[in-house]
C-alpha positions as CSV (number, residue, x, y, z in Angstrom):
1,X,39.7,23.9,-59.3
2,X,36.4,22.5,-60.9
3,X,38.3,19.1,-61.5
4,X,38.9,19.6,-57.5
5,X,35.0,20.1,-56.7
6,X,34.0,16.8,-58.7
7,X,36.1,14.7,-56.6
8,X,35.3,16.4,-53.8
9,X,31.5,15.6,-55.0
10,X,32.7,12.2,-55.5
11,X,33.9,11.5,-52.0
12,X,31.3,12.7,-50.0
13,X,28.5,10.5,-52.1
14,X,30.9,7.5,-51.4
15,X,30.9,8.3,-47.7
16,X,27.1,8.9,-47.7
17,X,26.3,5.5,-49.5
18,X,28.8,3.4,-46.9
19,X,27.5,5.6,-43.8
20,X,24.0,4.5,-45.4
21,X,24.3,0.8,-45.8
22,X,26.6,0.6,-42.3
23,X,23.4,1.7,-40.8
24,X,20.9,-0.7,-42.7
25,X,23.2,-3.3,-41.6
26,X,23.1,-2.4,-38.4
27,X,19.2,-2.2,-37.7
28,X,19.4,-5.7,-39.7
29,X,21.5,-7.1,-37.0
30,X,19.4,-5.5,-34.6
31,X,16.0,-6.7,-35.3
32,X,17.4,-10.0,-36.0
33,X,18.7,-10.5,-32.3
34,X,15.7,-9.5,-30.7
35,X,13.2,-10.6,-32.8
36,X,10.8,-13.1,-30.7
37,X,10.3,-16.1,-33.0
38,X,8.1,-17.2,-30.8
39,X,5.3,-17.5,-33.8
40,X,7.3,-19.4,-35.4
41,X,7.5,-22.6,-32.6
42,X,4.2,-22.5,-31.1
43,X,5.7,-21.3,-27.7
44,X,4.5,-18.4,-25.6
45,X,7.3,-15.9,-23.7
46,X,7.0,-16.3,-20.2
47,X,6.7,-13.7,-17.8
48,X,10.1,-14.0,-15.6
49,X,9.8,-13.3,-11.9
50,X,11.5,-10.6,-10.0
51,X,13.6,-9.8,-6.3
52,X,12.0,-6.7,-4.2
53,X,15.0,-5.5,-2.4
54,X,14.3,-4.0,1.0
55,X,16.9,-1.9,2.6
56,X,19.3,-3.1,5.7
57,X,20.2,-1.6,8.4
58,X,24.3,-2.1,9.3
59,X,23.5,-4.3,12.5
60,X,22.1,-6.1,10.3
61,X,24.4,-6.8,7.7
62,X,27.4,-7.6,9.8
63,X,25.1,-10.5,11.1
64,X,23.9,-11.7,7.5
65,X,27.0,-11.1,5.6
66,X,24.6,-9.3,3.1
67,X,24.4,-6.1,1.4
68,X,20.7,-6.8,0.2
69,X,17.5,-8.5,1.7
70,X,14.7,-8.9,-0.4
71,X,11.6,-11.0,-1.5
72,X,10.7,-12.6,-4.5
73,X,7.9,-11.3,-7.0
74,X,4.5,-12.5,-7.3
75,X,5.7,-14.8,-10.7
76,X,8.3,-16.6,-9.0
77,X,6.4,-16.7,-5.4
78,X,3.5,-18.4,-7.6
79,X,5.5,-20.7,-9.2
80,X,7.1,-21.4,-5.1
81,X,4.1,-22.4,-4.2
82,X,2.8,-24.5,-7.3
83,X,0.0,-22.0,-8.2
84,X,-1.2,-22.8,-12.0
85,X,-4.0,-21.1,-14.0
86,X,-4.8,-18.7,-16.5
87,X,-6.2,-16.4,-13.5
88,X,-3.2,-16.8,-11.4
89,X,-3.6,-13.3,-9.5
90,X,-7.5,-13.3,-8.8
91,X,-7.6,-17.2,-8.1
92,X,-8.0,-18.6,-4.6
93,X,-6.3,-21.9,-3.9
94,X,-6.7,-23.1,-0.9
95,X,-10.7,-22.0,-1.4
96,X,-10.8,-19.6,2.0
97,X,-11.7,-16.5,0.2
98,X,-8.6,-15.1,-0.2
99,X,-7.8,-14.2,-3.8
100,X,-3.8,-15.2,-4.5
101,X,-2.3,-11.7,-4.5
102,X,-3.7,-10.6,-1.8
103,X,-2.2,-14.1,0.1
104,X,1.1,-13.0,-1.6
105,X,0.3,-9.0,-0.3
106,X,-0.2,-10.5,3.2
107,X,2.4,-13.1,3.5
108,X,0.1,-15.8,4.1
109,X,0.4,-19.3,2.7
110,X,-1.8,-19.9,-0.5
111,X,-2.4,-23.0,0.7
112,X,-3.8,-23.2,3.5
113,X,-7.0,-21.7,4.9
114,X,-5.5,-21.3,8.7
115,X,-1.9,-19.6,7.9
116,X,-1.1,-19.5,11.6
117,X,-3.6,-22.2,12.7
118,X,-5.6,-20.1,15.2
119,X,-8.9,-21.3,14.2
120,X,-9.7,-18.6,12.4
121,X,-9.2,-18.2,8.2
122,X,-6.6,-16.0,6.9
123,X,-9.8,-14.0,5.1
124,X,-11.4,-13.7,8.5
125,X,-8.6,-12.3,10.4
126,X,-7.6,-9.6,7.5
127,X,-11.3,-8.7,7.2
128,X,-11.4,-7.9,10.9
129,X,-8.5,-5.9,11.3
130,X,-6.0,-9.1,12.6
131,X,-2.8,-10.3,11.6
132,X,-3.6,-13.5,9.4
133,X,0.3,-14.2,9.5
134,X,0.1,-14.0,14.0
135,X,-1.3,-16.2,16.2
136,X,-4.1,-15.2,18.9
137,X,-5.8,-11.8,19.0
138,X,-2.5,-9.9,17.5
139,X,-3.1,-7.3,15.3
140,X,-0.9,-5.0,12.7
141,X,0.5,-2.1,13.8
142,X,-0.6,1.1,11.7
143,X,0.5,4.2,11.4
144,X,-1.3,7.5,9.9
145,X,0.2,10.0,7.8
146,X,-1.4,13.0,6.5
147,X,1.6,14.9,4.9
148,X,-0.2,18.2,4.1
149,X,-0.6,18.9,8.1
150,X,2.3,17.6,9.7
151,X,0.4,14.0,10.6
152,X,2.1,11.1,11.4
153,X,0.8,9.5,14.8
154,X,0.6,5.3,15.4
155,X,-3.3,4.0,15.5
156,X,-4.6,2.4,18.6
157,X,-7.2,-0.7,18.1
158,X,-9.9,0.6,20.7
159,X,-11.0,-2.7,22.4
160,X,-14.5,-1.4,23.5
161,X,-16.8,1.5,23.2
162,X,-16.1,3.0,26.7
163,X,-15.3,6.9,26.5
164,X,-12.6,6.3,29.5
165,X,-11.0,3.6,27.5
166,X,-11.2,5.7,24.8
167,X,-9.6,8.7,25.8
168,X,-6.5,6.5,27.6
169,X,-5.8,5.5,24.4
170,X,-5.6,9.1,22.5
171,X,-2.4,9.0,24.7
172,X,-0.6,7.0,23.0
173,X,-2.1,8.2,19.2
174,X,-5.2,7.9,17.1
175,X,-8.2,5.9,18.1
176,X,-9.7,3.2,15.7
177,X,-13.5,2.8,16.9
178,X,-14.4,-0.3,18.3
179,X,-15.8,-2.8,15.7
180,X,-15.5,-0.3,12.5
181,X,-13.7,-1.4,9.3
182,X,-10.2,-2.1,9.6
183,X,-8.1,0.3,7.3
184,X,-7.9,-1.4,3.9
185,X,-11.2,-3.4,3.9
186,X,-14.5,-2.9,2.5
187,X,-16.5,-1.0,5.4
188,X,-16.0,2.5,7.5
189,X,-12.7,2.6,9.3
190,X,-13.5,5.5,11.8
191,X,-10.3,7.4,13.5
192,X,-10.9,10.1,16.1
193,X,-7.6,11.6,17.3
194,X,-7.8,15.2,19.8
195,X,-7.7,18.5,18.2
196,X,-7.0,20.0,21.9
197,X,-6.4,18.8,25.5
198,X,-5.7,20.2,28.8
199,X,-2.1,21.0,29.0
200,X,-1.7,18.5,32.0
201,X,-3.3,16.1,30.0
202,X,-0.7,12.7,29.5
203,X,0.7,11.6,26.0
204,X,2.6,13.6,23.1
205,X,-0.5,12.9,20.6
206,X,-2.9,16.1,22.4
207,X,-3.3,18.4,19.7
208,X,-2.7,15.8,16.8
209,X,-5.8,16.8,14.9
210,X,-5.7,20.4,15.3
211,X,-5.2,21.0,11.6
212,X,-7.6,18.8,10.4
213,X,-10.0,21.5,8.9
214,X,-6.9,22.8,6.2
215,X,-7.7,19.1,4.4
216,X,-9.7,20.0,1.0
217,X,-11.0,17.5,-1.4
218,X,-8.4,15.3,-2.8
219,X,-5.9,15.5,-0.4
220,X,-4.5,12.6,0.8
221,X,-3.9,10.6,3.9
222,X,-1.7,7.5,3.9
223,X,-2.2,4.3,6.1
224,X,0.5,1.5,6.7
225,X,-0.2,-1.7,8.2
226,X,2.6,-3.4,9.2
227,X,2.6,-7.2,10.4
228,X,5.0,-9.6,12.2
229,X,6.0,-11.4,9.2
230,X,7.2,-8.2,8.3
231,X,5.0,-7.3,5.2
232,X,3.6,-3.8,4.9
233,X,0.3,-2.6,3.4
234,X,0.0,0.8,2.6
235,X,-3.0,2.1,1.4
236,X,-3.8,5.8,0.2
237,X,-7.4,7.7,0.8
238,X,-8.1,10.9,-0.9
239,X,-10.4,13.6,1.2
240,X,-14.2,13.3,-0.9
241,X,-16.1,15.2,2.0
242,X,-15.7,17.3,5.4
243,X,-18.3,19.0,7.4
244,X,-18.9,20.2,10.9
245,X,-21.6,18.3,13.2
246,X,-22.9,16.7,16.7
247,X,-21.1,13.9,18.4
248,X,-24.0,11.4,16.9
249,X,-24.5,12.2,13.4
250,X,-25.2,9.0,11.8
251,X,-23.0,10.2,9.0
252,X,-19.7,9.6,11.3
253,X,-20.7,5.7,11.5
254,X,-22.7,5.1,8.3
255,X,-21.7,1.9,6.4
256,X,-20.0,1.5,3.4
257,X,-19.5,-0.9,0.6
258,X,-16.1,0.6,-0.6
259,X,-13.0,1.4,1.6
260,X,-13.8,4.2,3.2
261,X,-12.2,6.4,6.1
262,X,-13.6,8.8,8.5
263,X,-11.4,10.7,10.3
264,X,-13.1,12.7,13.6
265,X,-11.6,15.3,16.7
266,X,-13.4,18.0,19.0
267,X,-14.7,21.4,17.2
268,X,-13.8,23.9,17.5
269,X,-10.9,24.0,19.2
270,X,-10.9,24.1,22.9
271,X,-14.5,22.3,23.2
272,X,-15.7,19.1,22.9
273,X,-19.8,19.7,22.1
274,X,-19.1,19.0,18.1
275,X,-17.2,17.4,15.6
276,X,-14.6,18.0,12.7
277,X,-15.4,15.0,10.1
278,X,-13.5,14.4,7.1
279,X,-14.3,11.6,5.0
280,X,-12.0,9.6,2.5
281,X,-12.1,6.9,-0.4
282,X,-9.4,4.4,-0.9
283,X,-7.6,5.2,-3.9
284,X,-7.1,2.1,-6.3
């Protein structure tokens, strides 16, 4: 029996040792093959490029033959456009004002000041709420989306600062205030939507900010710009501030150097002689 044991002994040491070296070999091999030797020659890896797929709709795939639409990453887009440097992201080519990836963000050509050649530079339109991408006065369409109290209503570019004009467009969603920051930008983007309306009262978008008093600090409220040439922005605010007040605080309107968004509606419910305000900060 003992003689047994010691080549039992025996065995299992052998099988340890092989199991042993099998494995050094193995992590050999390993670090071997992906080893960048890069040191070595002087070279740098590169940085490949990527494909954003976007979903498709089965219209339109029986018309494309495709499965899969998508757009190419900022790397190979870049190189598409013959955009060098060591600052390739934060550079501005075509010298309009625009930094790179935020022509690549906005489907505008990095190379030319006047993407759609309206007169106007691609860093003028985006700063004042246009489509840089569009020609004329056309503007994105946005839509806002407070998840917390049942939000999601389309936002209507007031023209002008008359009440009547105002209140014809709370039909049809929320009101962006004449000449205030456009979502996204550095400045006050101001949005009044109705907390309460007369039942006879047109549109679906009547009571769309009757809940706007359950936001607390840090919630967060979602805006998506959407453009012609298809590309969507979508930026996220979190709640920093809400307070109760008159229709001409100077807080509602104040200026701001950040992105910033004020949301507004009639309070208390059923009245119009004060106002709900909550404030947001663009989160980065």
């Amino acid at each position: 029996m003992s003689k047994i044991l010691v080549k039992i002994k025996q065995y299992s040491k052998r099988a340890a040792l092989i199991a042993s070296l099998s494995l050094a070999v193995f992590m050999g091999a390993f670090y071997l093959v992906n080893l960048d030797f890069s040191f070595l020659t002087g070279k740098t890896t590169q940085i490949t490029g990527s494909i954003q797929k976007t979903q498709t709709d089965d219209e339109l795939q029986k018309r494309i033959g495709s499965t899969e639409v998508g757009s190419i990453g900022f790397v190979d887009w870049a190189r598409a456009n013959n955009l060098t440097g060591a600052n390739i992201y934060d550079a501005d080519a075509d010298g309009d004002g625009l930094a790179n990836y935020l022509e690549y963000t906005h489907g505008t050509d990095p190379n030319n000041v006047d993407t759609d050649k309206d007169g106007f530079s691609d860093k003028q339109e985006i700063a004042n709420g246009y489509d840089p991408d569009a020609p004329g006065d056309s503007k994105p369409m946005v839509n806002i989306q407070i998840e917390k109290i049942g939000v999601e209503a389309p936002m209507v570019w007031s023209l002008s600062n008359d009440e009547k004009n105002m209140l014809s467009e709370l039909e049809n969603g929320v009101s962006h205030f004449f000449k205030t920051a456009a979502p996204g930008q550095n400045g006050n983007a101001v949005i009044s939507g109705h907390s309460s309306n007369y039942i006879w009262a047109k549109g679906n978008f009547n009571h769309i900010f009757k809940n706007l008093n359950d936001l607390e600090q840090g919630d967060t409220i979602i805006v998506r710009s959407m453009q012609k040439n298809g590309k969507i922005i979508v930026n996220r605010y979190a709640v920093g501030d809400k307070f109760v007040t008159v229709p001409d605080d100077e807080r509602i309107f104040a200026e701001t150097q950040n992105s910033s968004l004020t949301l507004s509606t009639c309070w208390p419910l059923g009245t119009n002689f004060k106002r709900l305000i909550v404030k947001a900060e663009l989160m980065k």
